[in-house]
N, C-alpha and C positions, 0 to 999 in steps of 0.2 A: 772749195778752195780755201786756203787758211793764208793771211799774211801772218809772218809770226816774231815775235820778240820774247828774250828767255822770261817773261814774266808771264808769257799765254799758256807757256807748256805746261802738259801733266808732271805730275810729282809719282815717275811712277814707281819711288820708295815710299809714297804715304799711301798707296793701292788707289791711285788712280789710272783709270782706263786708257788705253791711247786715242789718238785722234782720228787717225787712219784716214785723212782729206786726199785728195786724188792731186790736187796743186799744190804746193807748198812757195810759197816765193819768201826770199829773204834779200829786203832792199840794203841790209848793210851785211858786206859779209862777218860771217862770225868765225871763231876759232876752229882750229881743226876739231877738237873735242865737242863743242857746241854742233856745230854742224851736223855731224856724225848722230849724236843724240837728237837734231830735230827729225832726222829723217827716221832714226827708229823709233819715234814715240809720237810724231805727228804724221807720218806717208804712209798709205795706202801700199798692197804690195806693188799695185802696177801703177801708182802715182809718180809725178816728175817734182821736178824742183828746178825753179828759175832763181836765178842769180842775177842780181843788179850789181855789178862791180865797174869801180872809174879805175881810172889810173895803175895805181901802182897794187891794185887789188887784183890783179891779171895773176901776177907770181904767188900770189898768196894761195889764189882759188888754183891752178897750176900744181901747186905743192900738195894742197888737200887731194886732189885729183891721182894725183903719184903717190904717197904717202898710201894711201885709203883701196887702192885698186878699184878704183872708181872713175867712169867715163864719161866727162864733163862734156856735151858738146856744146856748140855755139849755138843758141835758140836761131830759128828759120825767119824769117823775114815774116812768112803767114804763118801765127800761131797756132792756130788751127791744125796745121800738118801734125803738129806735137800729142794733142787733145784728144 
């Protein structure tokens, strides 16, 4: 599991390795472009990524979601289902 913020990530134009962590969580969400880049240089192929969003960060992660062709669902109640 990696919590991450853009200062943990590899630099993977100065030939650093990827992380390839099975979790990824990101407690603020980031931009479309950030996003996108943690999950190709820090996830695992068959890793997930949790999202901690409030409020008005619903439409935000929504957009990424639509924008990306990517299938955001709603984390399960027992984590474990996911894992």
């Amino acid at each position: 599991m990696i919590v991450v913020t853009d200062a943990c990530l590899p630099l993977l134009a100065l030939g650093e390795a990827p992380v390839s962590a099975r979790v990824l969580i990101n407690y603020e969400l980031p931009s479309k472009e950030t996003y996108l880049r943690r999950m190709a240089t820090c996830l695992a192929a068959d890793g997930i990524v949790i999202n901690v969003v409030v409020g008005g960060e619903v439409i935000t992660l929504k957009n990424i979601e639509e924008s990306s062709s990517l299938v955001i669902a709603e984390m399960p109640i027992n984590i474990s289902e996911i894992l």
